[in-house]
N, C-alpha and C positions, 0 to 999 in steps of 0.2 A: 037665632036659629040653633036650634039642639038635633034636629031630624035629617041627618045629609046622607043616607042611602037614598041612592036613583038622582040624588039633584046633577046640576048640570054648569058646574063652576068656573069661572075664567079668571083666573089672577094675572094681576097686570107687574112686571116686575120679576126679574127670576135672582135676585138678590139672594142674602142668607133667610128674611124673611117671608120674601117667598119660596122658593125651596122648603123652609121647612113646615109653612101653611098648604102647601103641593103633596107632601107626603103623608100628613096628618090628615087630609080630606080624605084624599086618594083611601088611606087603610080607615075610614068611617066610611066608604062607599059611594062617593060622590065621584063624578065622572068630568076629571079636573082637563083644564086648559092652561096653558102657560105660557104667556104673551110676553116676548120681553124684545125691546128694539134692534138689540145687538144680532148677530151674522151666526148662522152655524159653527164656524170657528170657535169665535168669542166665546159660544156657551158648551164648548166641547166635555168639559171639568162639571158644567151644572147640570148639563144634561145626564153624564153619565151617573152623578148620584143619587140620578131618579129613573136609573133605568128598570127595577124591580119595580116600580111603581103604577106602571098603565098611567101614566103623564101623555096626554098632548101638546105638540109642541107649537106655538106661533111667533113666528121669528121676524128681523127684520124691520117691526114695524107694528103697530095696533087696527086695523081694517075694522071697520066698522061690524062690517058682516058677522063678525067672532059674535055679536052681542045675538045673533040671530038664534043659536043655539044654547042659551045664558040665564039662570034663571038665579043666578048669585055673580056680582062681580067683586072681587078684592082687590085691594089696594095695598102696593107695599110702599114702606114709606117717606121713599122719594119720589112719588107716583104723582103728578101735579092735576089737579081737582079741574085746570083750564084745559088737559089734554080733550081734544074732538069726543075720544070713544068714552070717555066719562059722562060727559054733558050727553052725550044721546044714550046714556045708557040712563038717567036722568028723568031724560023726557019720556023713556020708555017707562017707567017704572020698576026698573029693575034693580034689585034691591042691593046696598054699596055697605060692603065692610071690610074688615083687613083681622091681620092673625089676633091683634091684641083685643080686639070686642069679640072673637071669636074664642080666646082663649078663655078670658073673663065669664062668657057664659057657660060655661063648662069647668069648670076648676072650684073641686070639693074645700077648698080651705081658706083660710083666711088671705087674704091679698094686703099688700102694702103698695102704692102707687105715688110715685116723684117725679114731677114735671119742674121747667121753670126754662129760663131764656139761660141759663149761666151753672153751672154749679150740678145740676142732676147727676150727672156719672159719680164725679165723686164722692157724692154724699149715697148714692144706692148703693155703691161701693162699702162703706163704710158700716152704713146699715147693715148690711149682709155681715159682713162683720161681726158686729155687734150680736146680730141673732147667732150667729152659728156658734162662738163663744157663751151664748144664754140658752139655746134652747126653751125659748119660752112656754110657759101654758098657752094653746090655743084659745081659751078664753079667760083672759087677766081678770084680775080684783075686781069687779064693781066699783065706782068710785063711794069713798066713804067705808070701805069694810076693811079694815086695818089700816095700816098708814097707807100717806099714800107715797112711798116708796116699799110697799110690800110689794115686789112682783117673783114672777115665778113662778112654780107646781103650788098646785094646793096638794094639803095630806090627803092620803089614798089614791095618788095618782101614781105610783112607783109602779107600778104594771103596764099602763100605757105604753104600747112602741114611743120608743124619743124622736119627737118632728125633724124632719127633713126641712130645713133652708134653701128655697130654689132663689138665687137673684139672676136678672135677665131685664126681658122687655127691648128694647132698644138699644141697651148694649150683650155683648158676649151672644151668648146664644138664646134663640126665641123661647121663650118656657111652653110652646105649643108641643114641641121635640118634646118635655114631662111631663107634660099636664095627666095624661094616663097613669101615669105611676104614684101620681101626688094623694095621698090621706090626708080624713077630715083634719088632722091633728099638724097636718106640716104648714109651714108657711111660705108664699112666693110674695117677693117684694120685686117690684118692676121699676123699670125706669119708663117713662113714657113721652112721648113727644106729641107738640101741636099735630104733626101731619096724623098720627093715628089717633090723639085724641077726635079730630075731626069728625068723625064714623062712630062713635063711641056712645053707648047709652047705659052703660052700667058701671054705677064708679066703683072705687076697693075702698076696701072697710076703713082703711087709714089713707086718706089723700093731700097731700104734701104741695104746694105754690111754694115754691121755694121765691122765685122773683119772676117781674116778666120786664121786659124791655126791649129795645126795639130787635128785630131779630127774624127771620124770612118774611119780610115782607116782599120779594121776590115772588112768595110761595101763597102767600096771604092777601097781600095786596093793603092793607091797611091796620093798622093797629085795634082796631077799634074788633077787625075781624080776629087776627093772631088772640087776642084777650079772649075774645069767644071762645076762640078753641081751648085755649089753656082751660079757661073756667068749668067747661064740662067734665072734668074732674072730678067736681063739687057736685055737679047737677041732681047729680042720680043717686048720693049716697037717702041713707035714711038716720031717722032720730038716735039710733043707737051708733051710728059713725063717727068717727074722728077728723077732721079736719085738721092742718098743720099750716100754716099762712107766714111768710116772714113779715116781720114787724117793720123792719128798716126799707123795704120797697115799697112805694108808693101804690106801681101795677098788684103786685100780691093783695093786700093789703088790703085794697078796694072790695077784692073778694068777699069780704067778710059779712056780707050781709045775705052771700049763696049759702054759708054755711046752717046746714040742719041738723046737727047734731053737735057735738060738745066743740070747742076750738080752744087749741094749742096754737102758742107761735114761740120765736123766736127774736134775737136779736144782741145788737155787739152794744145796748144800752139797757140800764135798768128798766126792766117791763113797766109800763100804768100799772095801777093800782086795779084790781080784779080780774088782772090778767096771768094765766097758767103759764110756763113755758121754759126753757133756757134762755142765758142773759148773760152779758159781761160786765162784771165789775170790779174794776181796780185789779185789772189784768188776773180775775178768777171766773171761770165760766162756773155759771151755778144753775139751777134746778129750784123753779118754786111750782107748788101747787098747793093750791089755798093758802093755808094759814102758814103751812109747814113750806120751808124752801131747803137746800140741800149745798153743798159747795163741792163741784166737781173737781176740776184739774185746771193746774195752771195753764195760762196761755203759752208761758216759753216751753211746756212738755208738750207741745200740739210740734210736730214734726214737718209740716206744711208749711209754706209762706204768705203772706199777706190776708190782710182784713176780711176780703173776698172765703179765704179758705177757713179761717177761724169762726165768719157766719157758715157755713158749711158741717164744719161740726156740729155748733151750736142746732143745727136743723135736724142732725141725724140724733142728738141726746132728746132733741122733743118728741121725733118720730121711736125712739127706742121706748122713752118712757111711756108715750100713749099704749105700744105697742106692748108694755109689762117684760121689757128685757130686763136682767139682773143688772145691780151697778155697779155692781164686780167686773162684769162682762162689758159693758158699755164703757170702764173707765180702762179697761184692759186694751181693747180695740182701738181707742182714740188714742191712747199714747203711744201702740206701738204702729199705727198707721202711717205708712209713705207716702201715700198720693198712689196716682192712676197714671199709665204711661202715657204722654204727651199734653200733661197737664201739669205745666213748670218743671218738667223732666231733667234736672242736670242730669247734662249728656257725658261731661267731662271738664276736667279744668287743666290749660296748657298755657303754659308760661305765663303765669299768673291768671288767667283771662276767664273766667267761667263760662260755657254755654250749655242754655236749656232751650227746651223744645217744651215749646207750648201750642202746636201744631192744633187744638183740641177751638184754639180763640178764631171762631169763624163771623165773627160779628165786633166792628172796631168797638163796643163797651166793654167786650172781653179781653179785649189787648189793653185797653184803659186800666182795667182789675190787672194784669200782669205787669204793667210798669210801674204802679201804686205798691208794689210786693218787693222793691229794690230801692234800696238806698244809694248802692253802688251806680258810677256812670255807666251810661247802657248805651250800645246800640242795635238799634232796634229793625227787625225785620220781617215789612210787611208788604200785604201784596194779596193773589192770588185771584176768585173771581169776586167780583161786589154783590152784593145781594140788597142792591134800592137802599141801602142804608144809610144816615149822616155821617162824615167823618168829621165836623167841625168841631167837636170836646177831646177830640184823641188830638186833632192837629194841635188842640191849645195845648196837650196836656204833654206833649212832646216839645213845644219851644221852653215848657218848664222842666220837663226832666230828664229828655233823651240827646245823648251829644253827636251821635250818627246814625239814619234813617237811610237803611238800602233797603229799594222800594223794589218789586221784581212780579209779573204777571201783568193779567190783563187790566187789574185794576187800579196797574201803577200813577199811569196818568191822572186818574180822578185824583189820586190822595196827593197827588203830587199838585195838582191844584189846590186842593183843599190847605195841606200846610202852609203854600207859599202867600196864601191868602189871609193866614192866620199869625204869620210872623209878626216880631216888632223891633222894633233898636235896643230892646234891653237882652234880651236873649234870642237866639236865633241859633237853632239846631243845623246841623250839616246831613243836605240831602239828595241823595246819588240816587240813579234809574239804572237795574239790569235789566237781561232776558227772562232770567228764569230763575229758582231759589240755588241750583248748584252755584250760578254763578253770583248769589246772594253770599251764601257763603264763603266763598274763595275775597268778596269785595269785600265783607265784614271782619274775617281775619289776616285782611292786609290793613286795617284803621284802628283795630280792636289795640289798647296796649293794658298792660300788666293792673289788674285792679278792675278791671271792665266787664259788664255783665253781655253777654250776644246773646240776644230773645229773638227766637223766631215766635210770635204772637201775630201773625197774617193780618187778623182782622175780617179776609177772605175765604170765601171755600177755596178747597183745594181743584175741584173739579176741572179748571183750564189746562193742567197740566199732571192730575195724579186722580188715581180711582178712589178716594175721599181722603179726609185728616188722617188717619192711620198710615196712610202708605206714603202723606207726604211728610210725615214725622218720622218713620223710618230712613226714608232717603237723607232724612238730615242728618239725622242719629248718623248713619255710615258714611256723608261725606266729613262730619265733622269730627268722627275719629278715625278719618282717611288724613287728616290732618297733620303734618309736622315741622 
C-alpha cells in the first residue's frame, strides 16, 4: 500500500515500532488506532509523544470490535500471529502488515536487509560502519567492468549530494521516522527479524541469511515455519539482487536454491571452488571473487571474541563488497569495531575476575556461541523465560567448560533438569537455583575467584522479570559495578 489518505488503520503494539509506524501514517493521512494491552498508566510516556498526532487510543486489551472499523491492521514485532484479533482479522480479510513492509515500499534508495537466529545486530552494526566510512556509489561496478575490487564513485559523479547511511530496522530506531528524508542516492541497511519478515513481500536489494537455528519457536511453532519466515527475504528479490547466505550453517545455506540473482557467502573455511565471498585462512580473513581473491585483516586485529563473531565479520566484508563499499573503509571499520552493548560486553574486571554481559543470548545456542569465546574458567549465568527451545547441547557443553552454573528465573527448573540429565563421572559442573538475576549476581561473585570469566548468557528472554534484553543487561551492568 502506497495510498494511506482516508484509510483506517489499527496497529497492534505501542512499542518504539509502533509509535513511530503511528506517527508516519497519522502525518500520510490515515486515521490511525493504537491497541496496546498495557493500562493508561503504563502508556502515559507513549501516549504523550503522539499527542500532536490525532492517534486513537485502545488500551487494556485488543477487542475484537476495533477490527470493525479497520481496513489495515499492523503488527509490531512482538505482536504474536496466535493473538484472537489477528486470526479474525484474517478471516475477515483484512489486510496485515507492519512498519518494515511498509517502510520497504516506500523508500526511494537502495536497501541492505540482515536476518538470521544469532549474529544480526552486530554485523548491521558493522555494516553501518563500513558504509558511513565509504560512502558508496548507489549503483556499484557491474560485475566484470574493472576489477572486481573496483568499488566506489564512478568519474563525474563529484557533484552528486554524498549519500546519507540510514542503519535501523529492528534495532535503534525504525527508519520509517526517515524514510521521507531519504534520496535516490542514500542507503538504508536494516536489521530484520522473523516476526516482521512474516508480512513481508518485498525483499532489499542485498539480503543477508546470516544463519538460522532454533529460535522462537514459542513464536513460530515449528522450524520448518521459523525457516519460512527467515527465507522470505529471498523471495521477492529479483535477477539483478544480491543474496548473501552463510556457508557454515546448514539452515542458511539450504537457502540457496531461493536465490535469483547473483550469490555471495561467507565462511570461517576456504570457499568450494566457484564460490564468491569472504573466508578464513590460516588465521587471514580474505576476499575472493572470481579469479581474483584479495587478503583482508588478520584475525587477532578483529577486537571481538570468538568464532561466532569472527563469521560475523566475515558476513559484513561480503555484504560490503556486494554492496561496492571501499576496502579502505571496510578494513578501517572491522579493526577499529568493539562490539554492540550487551553482546559479550566486559562490564568490568574486580580482583582478578572478569564480567561480561551477554544479556543479547535469548536462545541456549547463543549461550553455546558465548562459552566457545572463553578459554578462561567460567561461571556461567542462565535463566530467564524459555522459548520451547532444547537445552540438551548447552547442558553438554557446560559439564565440558563451565565450572559454576547459577541458574535464576522461570526457566530455571527446566535447565536445571536438562544438565542434571546430562552430567557424567568425568566432569560434572557445579549447579545452584536463585530467584532472580540480582541475586545471580551476588551468588556468582561469592564462587567467581581470581582468573574466572561471569557470563551472564540466559539462554532466556528476559520478559519474566525485565521489559526486554536491554534493560536486563543494564540491571547487570549496575549490580555488577555496585560490586566491591
Amino acid at each position: 500500500m502506497t495510498n494511506w489518505p482516508g484509510t483506517r488503520t489499527l496497529i497492534l503494539g505501542a512499542a518504539r515500532q509502533g509509535l513511530a509506524l503511528a506517527r508516519w501514517l497519522a502525518r500520510h493521512g490515515s486515521r490511525v488506532t493504537l491497541s496496546d494491552s498495557r493500562g493508561m498508566d503504563e502508556l502515559s510516556a507513549a501516549r504523550a509523544s503522539l499527542a500532536d498526532a490525532g492517534v486513537k487510543w485502545a488500551v487494556g486489551g485488543h477487542p475484537l470490535e476495533l477490527l470493525d472499523d479497520c481496513d489495515v491492521l499492523c503488527l509490531s514485532g512482538g505482536v504474536p500471529l496466535t493473538l484472537p484479533i489477528v486470526q479474525e482479522a484474517v478471516k475477515r480479510g483484512i489486510h496485515l502488515t507492519n512498519d518494515t513492509q511498509i517502510f520497504m515500499e516506500v523508500v526511494p534508495c537502495r536497501t541492505i536487509g540482515i536476518t538470521g537466529s544469532a549474529g544480526k545486530t552486530t554485523t548491521t552494526t558493522l555494516v553501518g560502519e563500513m558504509a558511513k566510512l565509504s560512502f558508496p556509489h548507489p549503483n556499484p561496478l557491474p560485475q566484470g567492468e574493472g576489477t572486481p575490487f573496483s568499488c566506489g564513485r564512478r568519474a563525474g559523479d563529484e557533484g552528486e549530494r554524498p549519500p546519507s547511511i540510514y542503519t535501523g530496522g529492528n534495532i535503534g530506531d525504525p527508519l520509517i521516522n526517515y524514510v521521507d528524508d531519504m534520496k535516490a542516492n542514500d542507503l538504508a541497511i536494516l536489521e530484520i527479524s522473523s516476526f516482521q519478515l512474516d508480512q513481508m513481500t518485498i525483499s532489499p536489494n542485498i539480503a543477508a541469511v546470516l544463519n538460522i537455528t532454533p529460535n522462537h519457536l514459542d513464536r513460530h511453532g515449528t522450524m520448518e515455519a521459523y525457516t519460512a519466515a527467515k527465507a522470505r527475504i529471498l523471495e521477492f528479490q529479483s535477477g539483478k539482487d544480491i543474496a548473501i547466505l552463510g556457508r557454515d550453517d546448514k539452515g542458511a545455506w539450504n537457502l540457496r536454491n531461493k536465490v535469483r540473482g547473483r550469490l555471495i557467502t561467507f565462511s570461517l573455511h576456504e570457499l568450494d571452488e566457484g564460490l564468491d565471498g569472504a573466508y578464513l585462512h590460516d588465521d587471514l580473513l580474505n576476499l575472493r571473487d572470481g579469479d581474483a581473491y584479495l587478503p583482508l585483516i588478520l584475525r587477532e586485529k578483529i577486537q571481538l571474541r570468538g568464532d561466532h563473531n569472527v563469521s560475523n565479520v566475515l558476513a559484513a566484508f561480503a555484504i560490503g563488497h556486494a554492496a561496492g563499499f571501499t576496502l579502505d573503509a571496510m578494513l578501517e571499520a572491522a579493526e577499529e569495531f568493539r562490539g554492540v552493548e550487551h553482546r559479550l560486553e566486559l562490564v568490568r574486571e574486580l580482583r582478578g575476575v572478569r564480567w561480561y554481559n551477554d544479556s543479547i543470548a535469548t536462545a541456549p545456542e547463543r549461550s553455546m556461541a558465548a562459552v566457545h569465546s572463553f578459554d578462561e574458567p567460567i561461571v556461567l549465568l542462565l535463566g530467564g523465560r524459555d522459548k520451547d527451545l532444547p537445552w540438551e547441547d548447552l547442558a553438554d557443553l557446560i559439564h565440558e567448560r563451565v565450572d559454576h552454573v547459577v541458574l535464576f528465573g522461570e526457566a530455571a527448573e527446566k535447565i536445571e533438569i536438562a544438565v542434571a540429565g546430562s552430567a557424567s563421572e568425568k566432569r560434572r559442573a557445579d549447579v545452584c537455583r536463585v530467584k532472580n538475576l540480582k541475586e545471580a549476581v551476588v551468588k556468582a561473585a561469592g564462587v567467581a575467584q581470581e582468573g574466572d570469566v561471569v557470563l551472564l548468557s540466559p539462554g532466556g528472554t528476559s520478559f519474566d522479570e525485565f521489559k526486554d534484553f536491554a534493560e536486563r543487561g543494564e540491571a547487570f551492568r549496575k549490580w555488577v559495578l555496585e560490586l566491591s
